[in-house]
N, C-alpha and C positions, 0 to 999 in steps of 0.2 A: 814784187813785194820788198826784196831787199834793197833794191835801190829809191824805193820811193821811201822807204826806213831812212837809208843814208844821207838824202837828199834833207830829210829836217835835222838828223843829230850830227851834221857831218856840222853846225853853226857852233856845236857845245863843243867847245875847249877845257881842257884843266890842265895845272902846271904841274910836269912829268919832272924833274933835276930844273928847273928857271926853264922849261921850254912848253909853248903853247904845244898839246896834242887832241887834235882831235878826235872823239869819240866814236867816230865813224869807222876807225882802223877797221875795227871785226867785223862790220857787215860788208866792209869793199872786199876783208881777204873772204868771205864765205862768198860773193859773186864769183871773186878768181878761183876759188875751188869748184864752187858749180860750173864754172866754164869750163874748170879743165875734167871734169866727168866728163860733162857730156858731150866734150872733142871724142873724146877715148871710145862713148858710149855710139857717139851718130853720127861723128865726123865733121870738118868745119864748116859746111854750108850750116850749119844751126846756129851757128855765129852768127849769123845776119839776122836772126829772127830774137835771138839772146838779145842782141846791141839795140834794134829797133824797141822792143819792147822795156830795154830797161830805161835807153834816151826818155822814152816818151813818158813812163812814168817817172823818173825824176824831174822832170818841165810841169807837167802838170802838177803835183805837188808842191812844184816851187811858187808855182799860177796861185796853187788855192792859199798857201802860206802867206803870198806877197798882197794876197785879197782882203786873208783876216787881219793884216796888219792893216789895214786902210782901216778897219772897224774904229768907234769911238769909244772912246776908253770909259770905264767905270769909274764914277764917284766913289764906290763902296770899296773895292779891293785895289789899292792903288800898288800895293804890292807884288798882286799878278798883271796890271799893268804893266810895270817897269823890266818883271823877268821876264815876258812877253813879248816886246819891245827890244830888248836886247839881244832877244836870240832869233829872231823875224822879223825883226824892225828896217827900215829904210836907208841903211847903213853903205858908203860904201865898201865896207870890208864884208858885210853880208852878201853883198852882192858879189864880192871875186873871190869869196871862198862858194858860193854856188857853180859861178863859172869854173872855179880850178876845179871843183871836185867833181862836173860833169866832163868837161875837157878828160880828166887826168885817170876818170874810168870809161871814158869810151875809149882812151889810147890805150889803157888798160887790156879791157876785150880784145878789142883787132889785133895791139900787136901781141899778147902771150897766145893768141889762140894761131898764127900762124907759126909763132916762132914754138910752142908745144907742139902743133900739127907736125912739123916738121922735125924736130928732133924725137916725137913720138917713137916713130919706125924703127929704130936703136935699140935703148934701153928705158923702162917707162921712169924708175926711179931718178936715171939721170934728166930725162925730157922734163919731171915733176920740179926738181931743184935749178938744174939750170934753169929753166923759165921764170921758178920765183924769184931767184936772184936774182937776174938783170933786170925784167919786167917790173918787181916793186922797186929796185933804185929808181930805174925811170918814172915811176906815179908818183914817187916820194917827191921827188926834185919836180917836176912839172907841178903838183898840186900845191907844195910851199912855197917857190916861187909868184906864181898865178895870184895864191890869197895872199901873200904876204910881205912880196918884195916891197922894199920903200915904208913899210909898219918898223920893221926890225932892222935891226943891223945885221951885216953878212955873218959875223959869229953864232948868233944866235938862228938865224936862217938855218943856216951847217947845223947848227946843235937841234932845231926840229925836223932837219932830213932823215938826222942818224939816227935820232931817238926813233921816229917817224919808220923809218928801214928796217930798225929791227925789232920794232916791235912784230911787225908784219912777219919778218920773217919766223919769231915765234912764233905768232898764229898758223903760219905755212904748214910749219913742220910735222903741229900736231895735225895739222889738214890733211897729209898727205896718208892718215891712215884711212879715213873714208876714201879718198882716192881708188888707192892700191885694194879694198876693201872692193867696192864697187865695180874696177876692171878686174879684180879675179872672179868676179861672179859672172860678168858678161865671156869669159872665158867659157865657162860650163857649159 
């Protein structure tokens, strides 16, 4: 559900300080929080059923999306045509902000889920932050790159990775009390 979410609002942008951000942050970091549950809760082989099932519902959303934009436009509401169109339309910037953001959350899963799996074993609170640290640099930078190289200049790239990074890692941080929340229960 949540990536096939992210998969149509990950096209809406707003300007955060002069930088494109996409709206999709908060459903990518609540994927990365449900993955790192249910590393904690069932272990990484669940990983492969998490990635398969969210791939396949963000394709097929992208399928039924890239369908209704084939539809013929209305005479009457020429207004919801245009918002329509701009945000599912036949673009090719719609089309490599689709590919960065399935690219950039399927690198997402595999790699925070072995690089958590593995620093799990330790300490959970460190395992929970190291992983969002490095893990969303790398989505941030893969995902803006992907949709957006060659659109912007490199200042401004750099200024929607950083905005882009930390937003995320606010979202993390407050994530990390479900987390901690849900592996003390499986403790019991």
């Amino acid at each position: 559900l949540m990536s096939s979410i992210a998969s149509i609002i990950m096209f809406k942008t707003i300007d955060l300080f002069s930088f494109q951000v996409n709206l999709g942050i908060p459903i990518i970091m609540g994927l990365f929080i449900c993955n790192n549950i249910i590393i904690q809760r069932f272990g990484i082989d669940e990983v492969k059923r998490i990635m398969t099932t969210s791939g396949i519902a963000y394709i097929v959303v992208g399928i039924i999306v890239s369908l209704l934009s084939l539809t013929i436009n209305s005479d009457y509401v020429l207004t919801s045509n245009e918002v329509f169109n701009s945000l599912f339309g036949y673009d090719i910037n719609n089309i490599r902000i689709f590919i960065g953001g399935f690219v950039s959350i399927m690198l997402m899963l595999w790699s925070s889920s072995y690089v958590y799996y593995y620093i799990s074993k330790n300490i959970l609170w460190f395992s929970n932050i190291g992983t969002m640290l490095f893990i969303q640099m790398l989505e941030s930078i893969i995902f803006v790159i992907i949709s957006y190289i060659g659109e912007f200049d490199f200042t401004l790239l750099f200024g929607m990775i950083v905005i882009r990074y930390l937003i995320k890692i606010m979202i993390g941080m407050i994530g990390l009390i479900p987390v901690y929340t849900i592996v003390k229960m499986k403790d019991k």
